[in-house]
C-alpha positions in Angstrom: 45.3 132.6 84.2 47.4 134.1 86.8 50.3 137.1 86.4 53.0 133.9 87.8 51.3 131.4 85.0 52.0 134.5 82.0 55.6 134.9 83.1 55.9 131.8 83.2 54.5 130.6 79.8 56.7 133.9 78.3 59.8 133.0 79.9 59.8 129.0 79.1 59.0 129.9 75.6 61.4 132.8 75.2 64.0 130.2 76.6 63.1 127.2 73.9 63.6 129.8 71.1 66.5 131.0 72.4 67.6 127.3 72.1 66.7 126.9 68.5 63.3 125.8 69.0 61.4 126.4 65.9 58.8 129.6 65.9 55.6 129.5 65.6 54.9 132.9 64.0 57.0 134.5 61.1 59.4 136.9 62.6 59.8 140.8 62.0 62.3 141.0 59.8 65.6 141.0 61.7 64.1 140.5 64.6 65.8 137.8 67.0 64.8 138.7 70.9 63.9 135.8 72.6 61.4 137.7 74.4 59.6 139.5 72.3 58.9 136.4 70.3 57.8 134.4 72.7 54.9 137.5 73.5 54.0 137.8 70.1 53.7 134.2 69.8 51.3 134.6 73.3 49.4 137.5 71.6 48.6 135.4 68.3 47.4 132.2 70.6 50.2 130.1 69.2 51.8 128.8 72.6 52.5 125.0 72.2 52.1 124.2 76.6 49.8 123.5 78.6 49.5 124.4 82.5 48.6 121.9 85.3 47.6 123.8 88.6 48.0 121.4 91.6 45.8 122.1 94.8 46.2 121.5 98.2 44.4 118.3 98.2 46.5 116.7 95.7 44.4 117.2 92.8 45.7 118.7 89.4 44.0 120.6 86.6 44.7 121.0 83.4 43.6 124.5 82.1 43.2 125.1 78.6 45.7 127.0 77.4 43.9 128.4 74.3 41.1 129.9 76.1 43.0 131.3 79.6 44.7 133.3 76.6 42.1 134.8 75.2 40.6 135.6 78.9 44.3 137.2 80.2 44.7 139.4 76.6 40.6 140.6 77.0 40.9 141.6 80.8 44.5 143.1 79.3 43.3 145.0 76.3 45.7 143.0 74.6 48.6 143.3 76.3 51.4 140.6 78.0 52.9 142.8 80.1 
């Protein structure tokens, strides 16, 4: 997965939460930033999307979501951002 693709998956999640989406992972306790839920959710694998790269000749791939996760937070040591 690309830097663009983890900002992207972070700030579409951080924004459903923020709209009352339910979360995937129990929450700190009085913890409520949008944010910081949404990475913690990336970090535990627990992202309900997927991502559909489209290329110049019109084709469109689905990645898998679960695996591009686990590559980003080993090349990362763990880390979103």
């Amino acid at each position: 997965m690309t830097r663009f693709e983890v900002a992207r998956i972070i700030a579409a999640r951080s924004l459903q939460i923020s709209l009352g989406a339910p979360l995937l992972i129990k929450p700190p306790k009085g913890e409520f930033d949008p944010i910081k839920l949404a990475k913690e959710e990336f970090k535990q694998i627990k992202v309900p999307m997927t991502i559909k790269r489209p290329y110049p000749s019109g084709q469109k791939v689905v990645i898998d979501i679960k695996t591009g996760i686990k590559n980003w937070l080993e090349e990362h040591h763990g880390e979103v951002f």
